[in-house]
C-alpha positions in Angstrom: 3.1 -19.5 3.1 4.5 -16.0 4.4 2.5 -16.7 8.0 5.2 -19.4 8.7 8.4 -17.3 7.7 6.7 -13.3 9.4 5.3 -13.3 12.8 2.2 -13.4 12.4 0.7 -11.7 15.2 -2.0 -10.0 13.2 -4.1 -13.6 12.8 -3.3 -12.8 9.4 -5.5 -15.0 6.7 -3.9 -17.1 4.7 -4.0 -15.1 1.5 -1.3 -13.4 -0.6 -1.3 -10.3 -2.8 0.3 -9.6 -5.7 -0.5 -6.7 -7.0 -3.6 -4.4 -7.2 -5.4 -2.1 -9.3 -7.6 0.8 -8.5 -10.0 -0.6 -5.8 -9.1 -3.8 -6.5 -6.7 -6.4 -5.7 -4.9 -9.7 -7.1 -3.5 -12.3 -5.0 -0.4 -15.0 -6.6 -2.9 -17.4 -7.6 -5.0 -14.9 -9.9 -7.7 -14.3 -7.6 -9.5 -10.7 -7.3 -11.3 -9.0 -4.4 -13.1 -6.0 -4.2 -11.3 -3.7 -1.6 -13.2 -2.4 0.9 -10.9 -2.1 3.8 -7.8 -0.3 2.1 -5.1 -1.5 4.1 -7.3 -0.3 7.0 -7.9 3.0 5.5 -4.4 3.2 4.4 -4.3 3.2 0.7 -7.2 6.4 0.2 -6.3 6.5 -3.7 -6.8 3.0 -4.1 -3.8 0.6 -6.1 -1.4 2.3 -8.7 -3.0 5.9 -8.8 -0.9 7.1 -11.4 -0.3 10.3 -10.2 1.3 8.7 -6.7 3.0 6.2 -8.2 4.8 8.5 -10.7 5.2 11.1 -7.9 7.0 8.6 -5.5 9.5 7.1 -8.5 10.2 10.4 -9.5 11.0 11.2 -5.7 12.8 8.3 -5.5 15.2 8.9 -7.9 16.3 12.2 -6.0 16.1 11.6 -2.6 14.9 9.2 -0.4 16.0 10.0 3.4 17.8 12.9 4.9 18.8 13.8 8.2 16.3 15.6 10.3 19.3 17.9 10.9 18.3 19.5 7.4 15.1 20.7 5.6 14.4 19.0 2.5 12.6 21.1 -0.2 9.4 18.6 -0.5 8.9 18.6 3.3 9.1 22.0 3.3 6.5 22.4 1.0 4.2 19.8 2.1 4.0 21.3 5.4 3.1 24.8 4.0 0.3 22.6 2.2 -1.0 20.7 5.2 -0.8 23.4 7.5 -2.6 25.7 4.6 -5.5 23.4 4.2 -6.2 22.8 7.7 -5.5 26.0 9.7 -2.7 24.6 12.1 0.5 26.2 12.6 2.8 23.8 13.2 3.8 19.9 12.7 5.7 17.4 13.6 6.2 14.1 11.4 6.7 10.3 12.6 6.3 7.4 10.7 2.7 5.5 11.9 -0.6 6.9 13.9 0.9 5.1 17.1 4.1 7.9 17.0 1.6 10.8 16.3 -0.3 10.0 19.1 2.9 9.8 21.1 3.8 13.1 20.2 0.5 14.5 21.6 0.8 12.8 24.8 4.2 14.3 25.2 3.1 17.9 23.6 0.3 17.7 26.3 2.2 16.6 29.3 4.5 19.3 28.9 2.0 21.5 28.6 0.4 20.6 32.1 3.8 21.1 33.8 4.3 24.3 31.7 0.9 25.5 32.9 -0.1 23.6 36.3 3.3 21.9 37.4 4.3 18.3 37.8 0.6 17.5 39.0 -0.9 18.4 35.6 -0.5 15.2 33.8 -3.9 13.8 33.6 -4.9 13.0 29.9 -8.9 12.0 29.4 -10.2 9.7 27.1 -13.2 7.8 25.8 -14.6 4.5 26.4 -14.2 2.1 23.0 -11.3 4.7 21.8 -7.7 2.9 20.4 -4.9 4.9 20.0 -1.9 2.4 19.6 0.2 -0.6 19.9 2.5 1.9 22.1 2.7 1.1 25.5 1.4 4.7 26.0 -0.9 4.5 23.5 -2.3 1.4 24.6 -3.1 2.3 27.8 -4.6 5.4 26.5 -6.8 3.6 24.5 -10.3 3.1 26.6 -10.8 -1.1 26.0 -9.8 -3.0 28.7 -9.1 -6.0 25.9 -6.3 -4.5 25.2 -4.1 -4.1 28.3 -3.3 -7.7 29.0 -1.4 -8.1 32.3 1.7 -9.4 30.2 2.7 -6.3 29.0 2.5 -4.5 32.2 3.4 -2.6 33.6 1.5 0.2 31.7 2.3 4.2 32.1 0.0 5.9 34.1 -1.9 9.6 33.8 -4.6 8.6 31.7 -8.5 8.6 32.6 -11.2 7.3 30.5 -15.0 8.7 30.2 -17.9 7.6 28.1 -18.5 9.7 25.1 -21.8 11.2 24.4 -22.6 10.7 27.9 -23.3 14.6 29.1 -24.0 13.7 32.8 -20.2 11.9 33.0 -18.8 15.6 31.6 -19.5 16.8 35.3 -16.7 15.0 36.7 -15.0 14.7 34.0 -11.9 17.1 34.4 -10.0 18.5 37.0 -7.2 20.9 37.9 -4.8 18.0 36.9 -6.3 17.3 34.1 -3.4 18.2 30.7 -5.9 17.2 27.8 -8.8 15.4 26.6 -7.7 13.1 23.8 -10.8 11.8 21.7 -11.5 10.1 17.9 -14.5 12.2 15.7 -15.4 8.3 14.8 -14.5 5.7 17.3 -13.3 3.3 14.5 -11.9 0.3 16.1 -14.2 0.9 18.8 -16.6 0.1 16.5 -17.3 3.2 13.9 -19.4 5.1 16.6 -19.3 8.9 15.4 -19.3 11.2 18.5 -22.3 13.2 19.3 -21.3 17.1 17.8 -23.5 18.7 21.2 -21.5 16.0 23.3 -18.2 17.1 21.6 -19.0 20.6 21.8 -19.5 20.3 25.7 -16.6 18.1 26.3 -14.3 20.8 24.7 -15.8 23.3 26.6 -15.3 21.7 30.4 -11.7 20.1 28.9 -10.9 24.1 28.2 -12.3 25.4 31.6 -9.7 22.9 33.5 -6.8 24.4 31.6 -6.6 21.3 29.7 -5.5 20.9 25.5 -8.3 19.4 23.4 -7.0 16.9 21.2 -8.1 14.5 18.0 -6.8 11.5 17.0 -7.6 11.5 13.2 -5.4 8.4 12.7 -8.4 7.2 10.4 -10.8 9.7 10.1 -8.5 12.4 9.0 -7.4 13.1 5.3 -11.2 13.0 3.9 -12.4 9.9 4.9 -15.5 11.3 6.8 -16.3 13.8 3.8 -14.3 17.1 5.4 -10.3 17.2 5.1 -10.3 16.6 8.6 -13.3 14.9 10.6 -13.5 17.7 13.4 -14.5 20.3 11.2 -17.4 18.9 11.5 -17.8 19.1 15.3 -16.9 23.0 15.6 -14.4 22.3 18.3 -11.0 24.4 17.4 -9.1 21.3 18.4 -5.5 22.5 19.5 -3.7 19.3 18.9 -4.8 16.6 15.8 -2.9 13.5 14.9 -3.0 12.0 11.5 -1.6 8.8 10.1 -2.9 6.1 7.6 -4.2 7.8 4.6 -2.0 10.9 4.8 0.6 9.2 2.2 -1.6 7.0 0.4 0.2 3.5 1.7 3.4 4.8 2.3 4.3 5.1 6.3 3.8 8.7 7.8 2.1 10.1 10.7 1.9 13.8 12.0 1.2 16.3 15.4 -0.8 19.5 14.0 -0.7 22.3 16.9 -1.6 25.3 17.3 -3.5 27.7 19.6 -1.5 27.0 23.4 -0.3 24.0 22.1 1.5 26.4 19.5 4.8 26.9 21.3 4.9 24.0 23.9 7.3 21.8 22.1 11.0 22.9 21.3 14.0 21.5 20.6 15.3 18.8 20.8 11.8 17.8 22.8 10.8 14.9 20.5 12.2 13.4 17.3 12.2 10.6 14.5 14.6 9.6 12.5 12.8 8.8 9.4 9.8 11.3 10.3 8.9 13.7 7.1 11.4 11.8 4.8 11.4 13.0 1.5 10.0 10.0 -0.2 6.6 10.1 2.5 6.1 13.7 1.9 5.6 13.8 -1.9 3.4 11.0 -1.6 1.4 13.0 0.9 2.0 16.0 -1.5 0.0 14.3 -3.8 -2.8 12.6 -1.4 -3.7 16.5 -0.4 -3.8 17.4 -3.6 -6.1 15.0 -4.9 -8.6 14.7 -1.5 -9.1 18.3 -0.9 -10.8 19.6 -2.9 -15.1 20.0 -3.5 -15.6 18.1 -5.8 -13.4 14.9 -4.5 -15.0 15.5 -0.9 -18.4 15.6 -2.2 -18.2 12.3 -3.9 -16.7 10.7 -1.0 -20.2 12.0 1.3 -21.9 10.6 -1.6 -20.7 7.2 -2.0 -20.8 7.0 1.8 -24.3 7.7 2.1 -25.6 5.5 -1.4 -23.4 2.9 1.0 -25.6 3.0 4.0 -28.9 3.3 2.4 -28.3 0.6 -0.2 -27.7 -1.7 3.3 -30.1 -0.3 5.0 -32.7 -0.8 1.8 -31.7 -5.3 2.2 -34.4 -5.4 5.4 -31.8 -7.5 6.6 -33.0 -8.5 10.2 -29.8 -9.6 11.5 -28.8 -5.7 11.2 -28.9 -4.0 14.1 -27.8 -0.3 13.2 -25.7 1.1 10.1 -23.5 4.0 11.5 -20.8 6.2 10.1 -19.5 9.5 7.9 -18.3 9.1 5.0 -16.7 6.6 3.2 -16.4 5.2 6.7 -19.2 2.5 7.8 -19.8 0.2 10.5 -22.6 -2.7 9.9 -24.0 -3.9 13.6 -24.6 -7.2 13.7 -27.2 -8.5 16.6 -25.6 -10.7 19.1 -25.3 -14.3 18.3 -24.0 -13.2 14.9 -20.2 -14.0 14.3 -18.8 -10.7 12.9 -15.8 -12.7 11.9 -17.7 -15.6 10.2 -19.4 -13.2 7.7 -15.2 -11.7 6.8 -14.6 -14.8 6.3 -17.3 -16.1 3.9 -16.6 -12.3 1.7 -13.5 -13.0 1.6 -14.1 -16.6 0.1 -16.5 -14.6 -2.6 -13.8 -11.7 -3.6 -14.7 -9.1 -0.4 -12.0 -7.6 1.8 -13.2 -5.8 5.2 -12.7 -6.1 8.9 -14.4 -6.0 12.0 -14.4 -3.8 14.4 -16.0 -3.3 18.5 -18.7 -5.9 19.0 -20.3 -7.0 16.2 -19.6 -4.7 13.9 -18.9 -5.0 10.1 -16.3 -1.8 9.4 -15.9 -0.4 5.6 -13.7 1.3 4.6 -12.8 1.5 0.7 -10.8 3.7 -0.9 -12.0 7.3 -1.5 -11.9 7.3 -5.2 -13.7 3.6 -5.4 -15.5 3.6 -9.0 -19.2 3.3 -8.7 -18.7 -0.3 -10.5 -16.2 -1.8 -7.5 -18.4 0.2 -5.2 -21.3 -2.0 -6.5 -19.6 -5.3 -7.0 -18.2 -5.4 -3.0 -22.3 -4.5 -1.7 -23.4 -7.2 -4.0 -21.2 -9.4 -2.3 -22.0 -8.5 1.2 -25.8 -8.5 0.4 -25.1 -12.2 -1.0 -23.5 -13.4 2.0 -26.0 -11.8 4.7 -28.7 -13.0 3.0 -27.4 -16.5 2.8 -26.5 -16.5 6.7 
């Protein structure tokens, strides 16, 4: 199978895709699952949305790649778009939430020298957060699983805090603090939405230090909460946000929005990527925004988050700890004894794609236009296979 020819450092299951339609997906041996995980909240139209499919052939067939050097007409315009629907004004685009997150640590960094000196480096963030496979990134994120000694050494500057924890906001920043870096949904920390007070106050002290507030939207961005962007929902002016996954619709992109004093920090020849923005990624984005943002598609996605939750929470099943999230964007909590990993397992053996994510926790995430059929057909699987354990 493809685990013995691509390193598989991913633990990957032994199953292969083929192809896949709407919300869901066909492996070589005719088999179909119900797709609630969406490439891990990658593919936010689902498989073969007409309109992205056509708008990345018909890209394709005009330009793929150009040199950062030059403008292309489609990023151009995408970036009008995305900086028009979210209130930024300015961007940079990489190719994967890792590299957006890179560019904030840098935009941040400089921006403590620019504003405090060498000293002014320090960058906050939360317990349970993930930011990246990055060195950087990995060390920013706030779970001691992953910084194995075998990768050390690790860059240093980074401090983490607990969120939602108002007491540990005290101490919390400092005159060398640069930026507090923080998820509106801690997803692979287990889908624990912050507190919007707690937010509200951590902005607040992050701002009285001198320090950037930043928000890694990696997976909460591009409407998967129910809002364009998650933080609009916590009423925190962000300066710095970092999108990823969904923004294309499956093909690879990430992006830095700035504004406010992160605005001007970065200049040129300060960061770049070679394949960041391509022309082939930005119509497909072109198309994402287009479809997500508006009412109507928003309001659905609240919807079908919340007939989610209550139809779990409706099973009584005692095994079931807590059902959190915004969204399409839920986690499951398991009580402890219960094998997260075993349940995956026995969905996937049924037709059910998720993961797991923190301790315990059962994270779904379908795609954002998931028919109310699909929608249906993946709960009745996961009710089948809770009920039977």
């Amino acid at each position: 199978m493809g685990s013995k020819k691509v390193l598989n450092n991913y633990g990957s299951f032994d199953i292969t895709f083929k192809s896949g339609k709407g919300s869901t997906l066909t492996d070589v041996n005719g088999k179909k699952y119900i797709d609630f995980l969406s490439g891990i909240a990658v593919n936010c139209l689902g498989h073969g949305y007409k309109p992205l499919v056509k708008a990345i052939a018909k890209q394709a067939s005009k330009q793929i790649h150009i040199c950062n050097y030059f403008l292309s007409d489609v990023g151009v315009a995408y970036a009008d778009s995305l900086l028009k629907a979210t209130g930024y004004s300015g961007v940079f685009f990489g190719n994967s939430g890792a590299e957006a997150n890179e560019a904030a640590i840098k935009l941040a960094r400089k921006y403590g020298q620019l504003t405090g000196g060498d000293s002014k480096k320090t960058i906050v963030t939360l317990e349970r957060s993930f930011h990246g496979r990055t060195l950087a990134t990995i060390k920013a994120t706030g779970q001691e699983k992953f910084h194995p000694a075998s990768f050390a050494p690790y860059p240093v500057g980074f401090r983490t805090i607990k969120a939602n924890d108002f007491d540990g906001l005290k101490e919390a920043f400092d005159s060398n603090t640069c930026a507090l870096l923080m998820e509106c949904v801690q997803g692979e920390g287990g889908v624990i939405p912050l507190d919007k007070e707690w937010a509200q106050a951590a902005a607040k002290a992050a701002r009285e230090a001198g320090a950037l507030v930043m928000c890694d939207e990696v997976q909460t961005g591009i409407g998967r909460t129910g809002t364009f962007l998650a933080s609009e929902q916590l009423d925190i002016d962000a300066d710095v946000v970092t999108l990823a996954k969904g923004i294309a619709g499956g093909v690879p992109m990430g992006a830095c929005l700035f504004r406010n004093k992160a605005a001007d920090v970065y200049t040129a020849g300060d960061h770049q990527s070679t394949f960041g923005g391509n022309p082939l990624a930005c119509a497909a984005a072109q198309v994402v925004l287009n479809t997500v943002n508006t009412p109507a598609f928003l309001a659905s996605v609240v919807e079908k988050g919340e007939y989610t939750r209550k139809t779990i929470a409706s099973w009584n099943i005692k095994e079931v700890t807590e059902i959190r999230g915004k969204g399409l964007m839920t986690g499951v909590q398991m009580q402890d004894g219960i094998n997260p990993a075993e349940i995956e397992k026995k969905c996937l053996e049924k037709g059910l794609l998720f993961s797991t994510a923190g301790e315990h926790t059962l994270r779904l995430v379908p795609p954002l236009n998931i028919s109310q059929k699909e929608l249906d057909a993946g709960l009745e699987i996961l009710r089948s296979v809770l009920y039977h354990d």
